[in-house]
C-alpha positions as a LaTeX table, in Angstrom:
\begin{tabular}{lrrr}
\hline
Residue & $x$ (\AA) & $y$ (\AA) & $z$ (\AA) \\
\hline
Unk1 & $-6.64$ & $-0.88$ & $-10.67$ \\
Unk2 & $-8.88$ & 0.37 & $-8.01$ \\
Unk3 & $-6.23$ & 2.55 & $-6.09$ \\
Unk4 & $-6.25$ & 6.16 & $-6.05$ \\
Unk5 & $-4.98$ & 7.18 & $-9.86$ \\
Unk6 & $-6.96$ & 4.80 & $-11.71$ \\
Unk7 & $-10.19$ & 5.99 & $-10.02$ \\
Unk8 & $-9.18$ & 10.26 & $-10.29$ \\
Unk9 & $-8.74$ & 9.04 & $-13.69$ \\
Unk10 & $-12.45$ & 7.93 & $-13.81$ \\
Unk11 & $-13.95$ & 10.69 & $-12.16$ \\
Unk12 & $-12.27$ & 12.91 & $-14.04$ \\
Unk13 & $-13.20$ & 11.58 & $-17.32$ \\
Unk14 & $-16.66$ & 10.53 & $-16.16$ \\
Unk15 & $-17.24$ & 14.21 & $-15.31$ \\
Unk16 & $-15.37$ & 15.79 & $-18.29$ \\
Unk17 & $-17.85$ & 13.30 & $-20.76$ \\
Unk18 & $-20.66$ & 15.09 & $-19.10$ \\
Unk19 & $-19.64$ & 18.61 & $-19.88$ \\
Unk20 & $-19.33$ & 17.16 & $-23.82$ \\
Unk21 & $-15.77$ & 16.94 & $-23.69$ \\
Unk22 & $-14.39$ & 14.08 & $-26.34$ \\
Unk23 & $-12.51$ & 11.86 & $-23.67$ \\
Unk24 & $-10.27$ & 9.22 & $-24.69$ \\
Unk25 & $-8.35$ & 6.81 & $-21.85$ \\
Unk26 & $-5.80$ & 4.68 & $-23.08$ \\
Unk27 & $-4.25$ & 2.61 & $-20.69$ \\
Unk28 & $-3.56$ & $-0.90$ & $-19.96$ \\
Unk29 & $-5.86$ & $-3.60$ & $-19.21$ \\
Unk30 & $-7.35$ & $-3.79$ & $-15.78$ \\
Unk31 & $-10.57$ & $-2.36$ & $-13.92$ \\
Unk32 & $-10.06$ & 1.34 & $-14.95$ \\
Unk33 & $-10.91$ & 0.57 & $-18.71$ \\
Unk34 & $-13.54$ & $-1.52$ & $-18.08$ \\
Unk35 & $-15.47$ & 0.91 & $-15.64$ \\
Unk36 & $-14.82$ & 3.62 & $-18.42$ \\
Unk37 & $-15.89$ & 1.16 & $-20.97$ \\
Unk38 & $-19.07$ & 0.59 & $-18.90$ \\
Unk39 & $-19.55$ & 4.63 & $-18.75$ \\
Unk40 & $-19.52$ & 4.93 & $-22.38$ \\
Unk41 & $-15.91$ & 6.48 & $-22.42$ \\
Unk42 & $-13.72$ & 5.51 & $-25.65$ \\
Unk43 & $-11.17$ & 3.37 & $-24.40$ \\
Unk44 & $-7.56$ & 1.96 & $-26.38$ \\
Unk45 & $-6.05$ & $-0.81$ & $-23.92$ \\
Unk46 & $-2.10$ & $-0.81$ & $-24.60$ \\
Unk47 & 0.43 & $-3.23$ & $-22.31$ \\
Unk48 & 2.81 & $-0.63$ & $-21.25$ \\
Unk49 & 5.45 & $-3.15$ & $-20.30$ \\
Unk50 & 8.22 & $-0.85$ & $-18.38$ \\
Unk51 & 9.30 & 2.47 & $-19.76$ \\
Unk52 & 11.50 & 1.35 & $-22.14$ \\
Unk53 & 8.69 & $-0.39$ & $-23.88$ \\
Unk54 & 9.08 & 0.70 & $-27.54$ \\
Unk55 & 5.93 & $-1.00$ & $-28.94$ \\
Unk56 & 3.86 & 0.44 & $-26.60$ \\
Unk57 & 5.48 & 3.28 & $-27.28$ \\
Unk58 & 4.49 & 3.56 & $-31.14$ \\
Unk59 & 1.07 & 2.47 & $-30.15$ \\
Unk60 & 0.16 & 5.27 & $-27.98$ \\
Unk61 & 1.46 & 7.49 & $-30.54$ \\
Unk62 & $-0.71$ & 5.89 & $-33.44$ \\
Unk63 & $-3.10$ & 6.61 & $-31.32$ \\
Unk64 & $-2.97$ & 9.98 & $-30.85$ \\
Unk65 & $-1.94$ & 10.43 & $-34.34$ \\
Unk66 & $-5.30$ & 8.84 & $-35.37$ \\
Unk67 & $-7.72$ & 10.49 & $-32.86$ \\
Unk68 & $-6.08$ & 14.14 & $-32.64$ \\
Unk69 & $-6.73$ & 14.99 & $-29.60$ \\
Unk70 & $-5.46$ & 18.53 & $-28.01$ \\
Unk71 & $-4.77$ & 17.43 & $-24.98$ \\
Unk72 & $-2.71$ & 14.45 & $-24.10$ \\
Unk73 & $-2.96$ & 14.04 & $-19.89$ \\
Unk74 & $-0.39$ & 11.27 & $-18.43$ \\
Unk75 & $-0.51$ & 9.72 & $-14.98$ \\
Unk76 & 1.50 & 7.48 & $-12.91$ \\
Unk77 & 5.19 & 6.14 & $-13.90$ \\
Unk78 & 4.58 & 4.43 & $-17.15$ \\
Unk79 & 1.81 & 6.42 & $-18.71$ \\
Unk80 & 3.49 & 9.46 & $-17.74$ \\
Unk81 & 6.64 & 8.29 & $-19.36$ \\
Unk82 & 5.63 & 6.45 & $-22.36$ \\
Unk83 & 2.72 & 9.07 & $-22.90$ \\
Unk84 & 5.27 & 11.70 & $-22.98$ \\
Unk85 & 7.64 & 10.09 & $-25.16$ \\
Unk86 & 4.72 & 9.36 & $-27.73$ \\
Unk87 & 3.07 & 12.88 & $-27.60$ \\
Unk88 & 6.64 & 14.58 & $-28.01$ \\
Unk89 & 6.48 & 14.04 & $-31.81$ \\
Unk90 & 3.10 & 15.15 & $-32.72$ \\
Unk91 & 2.38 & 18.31 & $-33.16$ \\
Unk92 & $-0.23$ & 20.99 & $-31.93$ \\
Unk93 & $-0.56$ & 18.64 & $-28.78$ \\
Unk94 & $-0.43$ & 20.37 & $-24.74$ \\
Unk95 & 1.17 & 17.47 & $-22.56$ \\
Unk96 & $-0.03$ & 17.50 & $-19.32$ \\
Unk97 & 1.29 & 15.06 & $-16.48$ \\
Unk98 & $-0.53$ & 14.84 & $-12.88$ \\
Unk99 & 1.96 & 14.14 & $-10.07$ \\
Unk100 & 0.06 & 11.73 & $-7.25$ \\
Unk101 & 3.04 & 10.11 & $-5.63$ \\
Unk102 & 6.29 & 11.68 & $-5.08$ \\
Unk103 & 6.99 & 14.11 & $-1.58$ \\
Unk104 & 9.95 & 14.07 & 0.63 \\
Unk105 & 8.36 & 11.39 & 2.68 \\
Unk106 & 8.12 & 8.85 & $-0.36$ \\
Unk107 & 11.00 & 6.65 & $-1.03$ \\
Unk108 & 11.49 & 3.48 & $-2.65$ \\
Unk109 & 12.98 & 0.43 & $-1.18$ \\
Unk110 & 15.72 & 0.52 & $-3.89$ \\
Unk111 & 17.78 & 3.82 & $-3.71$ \\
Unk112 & 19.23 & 3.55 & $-7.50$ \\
Unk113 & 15.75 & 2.79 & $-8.65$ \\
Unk114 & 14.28 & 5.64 & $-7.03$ \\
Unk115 & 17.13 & 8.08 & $-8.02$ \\
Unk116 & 16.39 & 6.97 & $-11.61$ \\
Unk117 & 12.58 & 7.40 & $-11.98$ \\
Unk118 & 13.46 & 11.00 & $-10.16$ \\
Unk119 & 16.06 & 11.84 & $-12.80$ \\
Unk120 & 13.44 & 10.39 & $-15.77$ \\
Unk121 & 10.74 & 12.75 & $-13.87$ \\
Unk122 & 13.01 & 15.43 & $-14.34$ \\
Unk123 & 13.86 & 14.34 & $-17.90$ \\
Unk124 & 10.30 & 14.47 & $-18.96$ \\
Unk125 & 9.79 & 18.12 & $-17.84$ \\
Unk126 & 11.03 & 19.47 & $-21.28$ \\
Unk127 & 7.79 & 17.92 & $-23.19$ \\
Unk128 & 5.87 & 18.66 & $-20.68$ \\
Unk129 & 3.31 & 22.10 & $-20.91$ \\
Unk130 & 2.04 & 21.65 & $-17.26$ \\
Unk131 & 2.80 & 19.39 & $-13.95$ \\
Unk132 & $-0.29$ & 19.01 & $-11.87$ \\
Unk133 & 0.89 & 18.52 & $-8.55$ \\
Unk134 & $-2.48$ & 16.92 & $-6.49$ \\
Unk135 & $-1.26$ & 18.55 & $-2.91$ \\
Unk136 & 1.02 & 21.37 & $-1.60$ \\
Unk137 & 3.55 & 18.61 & $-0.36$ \\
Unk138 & 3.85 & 17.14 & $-3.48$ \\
Unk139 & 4.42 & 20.86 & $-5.05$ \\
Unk140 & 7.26 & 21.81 & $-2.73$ \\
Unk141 & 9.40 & 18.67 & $-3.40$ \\
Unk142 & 8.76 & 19.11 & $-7.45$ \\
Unk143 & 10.34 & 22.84 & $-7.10$ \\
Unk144 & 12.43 & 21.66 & $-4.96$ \\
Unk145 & 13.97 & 19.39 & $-7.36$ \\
Unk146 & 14.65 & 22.25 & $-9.75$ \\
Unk147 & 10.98 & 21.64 & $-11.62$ \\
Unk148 & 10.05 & 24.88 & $-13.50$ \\
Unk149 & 7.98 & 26.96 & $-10.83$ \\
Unk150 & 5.80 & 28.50 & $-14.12$ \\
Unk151 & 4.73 & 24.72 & $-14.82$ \\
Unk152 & 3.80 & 23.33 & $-11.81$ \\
Unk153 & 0.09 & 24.09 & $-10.52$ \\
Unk154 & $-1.49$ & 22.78 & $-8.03$ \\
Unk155 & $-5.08$ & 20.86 & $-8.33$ \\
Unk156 & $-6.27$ & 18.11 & $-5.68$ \\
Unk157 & $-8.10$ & 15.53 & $-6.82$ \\
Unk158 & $-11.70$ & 15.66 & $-6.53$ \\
Unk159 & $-13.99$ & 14.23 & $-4.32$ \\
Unk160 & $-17.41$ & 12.27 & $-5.26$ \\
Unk161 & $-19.99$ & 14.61 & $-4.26$ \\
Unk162 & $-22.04$ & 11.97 & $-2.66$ \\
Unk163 & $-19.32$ & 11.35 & $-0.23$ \\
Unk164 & $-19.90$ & 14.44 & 1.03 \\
Unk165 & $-23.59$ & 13.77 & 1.31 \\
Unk166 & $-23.23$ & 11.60 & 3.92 \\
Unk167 & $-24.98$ & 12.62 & 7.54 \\
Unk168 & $-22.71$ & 13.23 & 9.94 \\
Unk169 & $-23.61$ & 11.21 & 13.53 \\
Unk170 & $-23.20$ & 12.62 & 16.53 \\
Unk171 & $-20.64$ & 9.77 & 18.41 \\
Unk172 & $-22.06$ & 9.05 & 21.89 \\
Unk173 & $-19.69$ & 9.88 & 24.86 \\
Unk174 & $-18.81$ & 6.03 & 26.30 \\
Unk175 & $-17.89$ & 5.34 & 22.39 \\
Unk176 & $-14.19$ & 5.25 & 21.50 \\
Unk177 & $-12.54$ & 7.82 & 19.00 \\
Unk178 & $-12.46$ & 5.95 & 16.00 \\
Unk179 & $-9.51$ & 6.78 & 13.61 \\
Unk180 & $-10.06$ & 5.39 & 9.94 \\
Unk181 & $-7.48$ & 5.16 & 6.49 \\
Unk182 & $-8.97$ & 4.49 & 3.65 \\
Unk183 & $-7.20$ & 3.37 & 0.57 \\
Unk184 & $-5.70$ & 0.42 & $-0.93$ \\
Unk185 & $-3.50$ & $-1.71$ & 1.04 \\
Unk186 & 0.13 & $-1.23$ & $-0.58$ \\
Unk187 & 3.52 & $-0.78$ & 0.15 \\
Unk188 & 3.17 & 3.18 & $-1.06$ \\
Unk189 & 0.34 & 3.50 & 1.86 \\
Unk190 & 2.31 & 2.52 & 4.40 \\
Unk191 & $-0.13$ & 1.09 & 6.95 \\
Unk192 & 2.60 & $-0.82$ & 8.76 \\
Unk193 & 3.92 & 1.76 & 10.18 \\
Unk194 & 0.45 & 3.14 & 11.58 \\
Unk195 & $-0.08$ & $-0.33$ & 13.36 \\
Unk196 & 3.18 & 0.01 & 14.77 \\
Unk197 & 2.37 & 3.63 & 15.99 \\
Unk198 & $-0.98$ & 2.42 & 17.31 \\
Unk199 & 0.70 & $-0.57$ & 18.81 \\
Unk200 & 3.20 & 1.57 & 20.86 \\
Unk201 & 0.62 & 4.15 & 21.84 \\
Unk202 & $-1.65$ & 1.37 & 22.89 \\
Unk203 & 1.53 & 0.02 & 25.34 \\
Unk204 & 2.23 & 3.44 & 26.68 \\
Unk205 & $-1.56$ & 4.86 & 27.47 \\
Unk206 & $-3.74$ & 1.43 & 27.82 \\
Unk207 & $-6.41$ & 3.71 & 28.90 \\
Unk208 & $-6.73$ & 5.43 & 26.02 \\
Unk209 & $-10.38$ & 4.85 & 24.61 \\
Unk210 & $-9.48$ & 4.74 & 20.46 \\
Unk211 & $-9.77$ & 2.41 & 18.06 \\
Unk212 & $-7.79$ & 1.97 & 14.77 \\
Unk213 & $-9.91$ & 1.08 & 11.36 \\
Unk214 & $-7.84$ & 0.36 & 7.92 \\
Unk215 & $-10.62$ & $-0.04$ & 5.15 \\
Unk216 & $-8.91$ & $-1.32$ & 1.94 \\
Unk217 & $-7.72$ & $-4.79$ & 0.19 \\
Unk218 & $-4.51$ & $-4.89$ & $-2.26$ \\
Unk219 & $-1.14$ & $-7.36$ & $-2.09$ \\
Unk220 & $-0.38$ & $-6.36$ & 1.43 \\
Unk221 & $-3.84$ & $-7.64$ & 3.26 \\
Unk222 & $-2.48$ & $-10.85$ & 4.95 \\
Unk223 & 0.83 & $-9.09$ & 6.20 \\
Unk224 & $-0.96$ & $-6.38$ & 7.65 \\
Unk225 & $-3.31$ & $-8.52$ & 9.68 \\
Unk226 & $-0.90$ & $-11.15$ & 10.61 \\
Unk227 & 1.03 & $-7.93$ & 12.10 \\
Unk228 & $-2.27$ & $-6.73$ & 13.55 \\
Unk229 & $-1.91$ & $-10.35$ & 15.58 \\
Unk230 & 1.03 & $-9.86$ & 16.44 \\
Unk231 & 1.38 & $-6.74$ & 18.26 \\
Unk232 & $-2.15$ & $-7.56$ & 19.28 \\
Unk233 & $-3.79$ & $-4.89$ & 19.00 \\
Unk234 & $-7.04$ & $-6.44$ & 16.93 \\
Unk235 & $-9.63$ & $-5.92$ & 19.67 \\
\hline
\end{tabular}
């Protein structure tokens, strides 16, 4: 997908390709292998239906049975699961798995559901070499959950340079103070509760010159504005 894994993913491939790494992304099908595809990255697209997906399982392995490389990097629930279970037989292989989701402030709307991908997390530690935790947050609930302190490093995820390029402007005094989020419109994001905030702040101080801007698309588009409408606040 587009959201923020997938396209870390890319970059970091994209950028590792450049520096003559070999860089291989196996993952299943969607916009992430056919961007990499486009860059000239070697792609394998594999289903990864669920974590208990056995064929996907073997096919991952196969994989990196055939192409050798020595270092197999997992993301997100099912890649970092199924990744690890295939790399744990193959020898002269470091595992690394990036952590982009989990803090103290992330729960699932299921509470057994979430209590089992935590204990599988856990689980997966012992074939796991490293645990790239992408923020300090994200670090502190891994330790705190009893993750080895000597595997867990912490790198953000990088930025594209040329959003960083961009010239700053200078907002003129009578403007309001625009506040932005950026990202894809999901569940995991959260943006319902923002509009709410913005909604209540917007009751309590109506002279408060701000405006609210949510730049994104995913499954949650149409609730988000209908809720926009109706705590009207869309002006």
């Amino acid at each position: 997908s587009s959201t923020g894994a997938p396209s870390h993913i890319f970059r970091l491939s994209k950028e590792l390709k450049k520096r003559n790494f070999n860089v291989i992304i196996v993952a299943p099908k969607g916009p992430l292998l056919k961007k990499a595809h486009g860059a000239g990255i070697k792609t394998f697209e594999v289903k990864m239906d669920g974590l208990f997906d056995r064929k996907s399982d073997h096919e991952i392995r196969n994989i990196i049975i055939k192409e050798q490389p020595q270092i197999v990097h997992c993301h997100g629930t099912r890649g970092g699961w199924l990744g690890r279970l295939a790399a744990r037989k193959v020898k002269n292989v470091k595992v690394v798995y990036t952590e982009h989701l989990w803090t103290k402030y992330f729960h699932l709307p299921n509470f057994a559901l979430e209590q089992f991908q935590l204990n599988g997390l856990k689980f997966m530690e012992r074939w796991t070499d490293k645990i790239i935790a992408v923020s300090k947050t994200v670090e502190e609930f891994l330790i705190a959950k009893g993750f080895s302190k000597d595997k867990v490093v912490i790198i953000p995820n990088g930025v594209d340079p040329q959003f960083l390029s961009a010239d700053l402007l200078q907002k003129p005094d009578e403007a309001p103070l625009v506040i932005g989020s950026i990202g894809s419109l999901n569940q995991i994001k959260n943006h319902r509760n923002a509009i709410l905030a913005v909604a209540k702040i917007k009751k309590k101080y109506p002279n408060l010159n701000f405006h609210y801007q949510i730049i994104g698309e995913g499954p949650e588009e149409k609730r988000l504005k209908n809720l926009v409408k109706s705590k009207k606040v869309d002006h």
